[in-house]
N, C-alpha and C positions, 0 to 999 in steps of 0.2 A: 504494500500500500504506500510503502514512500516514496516509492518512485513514480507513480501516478500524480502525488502531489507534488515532487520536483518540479515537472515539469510546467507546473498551473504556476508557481511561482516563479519561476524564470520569464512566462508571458509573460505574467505582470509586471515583473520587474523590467522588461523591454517597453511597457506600453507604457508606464511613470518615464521612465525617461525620455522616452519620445517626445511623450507632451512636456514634458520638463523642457526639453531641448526646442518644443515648438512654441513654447509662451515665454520664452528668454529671449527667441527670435524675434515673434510679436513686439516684446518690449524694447527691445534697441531700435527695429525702425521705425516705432511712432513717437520714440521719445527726442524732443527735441534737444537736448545736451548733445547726443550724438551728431546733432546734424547742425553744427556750426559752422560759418560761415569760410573754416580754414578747412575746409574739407569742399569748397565748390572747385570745381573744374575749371580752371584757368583757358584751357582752350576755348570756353565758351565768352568769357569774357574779351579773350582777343578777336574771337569773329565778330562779338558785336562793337568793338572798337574800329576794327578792319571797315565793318557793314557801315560806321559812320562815318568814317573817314571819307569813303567812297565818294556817300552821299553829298557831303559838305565838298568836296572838292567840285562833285559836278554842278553842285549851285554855285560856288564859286567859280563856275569856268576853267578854272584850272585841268585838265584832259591830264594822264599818263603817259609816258611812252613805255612804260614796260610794265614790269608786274611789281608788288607788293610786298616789299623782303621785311620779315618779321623776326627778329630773333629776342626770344624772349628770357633766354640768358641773362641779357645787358638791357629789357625790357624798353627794345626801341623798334622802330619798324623805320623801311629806309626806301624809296622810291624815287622814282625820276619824272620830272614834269618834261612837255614838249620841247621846250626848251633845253633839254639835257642839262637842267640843274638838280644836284643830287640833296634830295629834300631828307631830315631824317627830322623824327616825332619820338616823342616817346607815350609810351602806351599807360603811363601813371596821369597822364593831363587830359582832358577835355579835347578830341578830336577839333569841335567846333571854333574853340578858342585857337590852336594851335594853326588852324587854315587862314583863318581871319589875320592873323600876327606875319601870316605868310603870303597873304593878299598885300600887307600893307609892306614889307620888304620888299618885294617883287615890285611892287608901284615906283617905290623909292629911287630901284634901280635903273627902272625904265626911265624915269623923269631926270636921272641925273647921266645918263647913257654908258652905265655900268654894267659890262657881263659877270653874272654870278656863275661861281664852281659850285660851293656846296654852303645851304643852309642848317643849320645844327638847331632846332629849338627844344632839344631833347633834354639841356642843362636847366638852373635855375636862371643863367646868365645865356640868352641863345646868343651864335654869333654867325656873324658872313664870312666867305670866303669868295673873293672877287678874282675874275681869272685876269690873267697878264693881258694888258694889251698892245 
């Protein structure tokens, strides 16, 4: 007879831990301590930086000529406008602000009949790099 009840006790003791294991589950993904904000996905942050980037530059007029270089290492992205000036952003500041700061450089250039190499606004301190003429 004790081996008939071995094995009723070994079910159970698989079916308490199951649900043991399955209401420990439950509770980590509804509890919000777990799902703090250093736990989101950085990738997604940079596509929607990327997505407005985009956007502000095509209201801005400002066109690409090539693609979109992001490295988030050194959390900057670095692009070329028609012009083959080499624009770099960084991915900590406001897209919108950063286009608009770059509207107004590029103005500057033009009105004072300066070719730029490369604008940095990626510092606290952004700077130009004007090509030889």
């Amino acid at each position: 007879m004790k081996q008939k009840s071995r094995p009723k006790k070994t079910i159970l003791l698989f079916v308490f831990i199951v649900i043991l294991l399955f209401s420990l589950f439950l509770f980590v993904e509804n509890n919000d301590f777990f799902n703090s904000s250093k736990n989101l996905n950085p990738s997604s942050n940079t596509a929607d930086f990327v997505k407005k980037l985009k956007i502000s530059l095509y209201q801005a007029s400002l066109p690409l000529s090539g693609e979109i270089k992001i490295y988030q290492s050194r959390n900057i992205v670095i692009f070329h406008t028609k012009d083959n000036v080499r624009v770099i952003f960084s991915l900590e500041k406001d897209p919108y602000f950063q286009v608009t700061s770059l509207q107004q450089i590029l103005k500057t250039a033009r009105m004072n009949t300066k070719q730029i190499e490369k604008i940095d606004l990626s510092l606290k301190k952004p700077y130009v790099t004007f090509k030889d003429n």
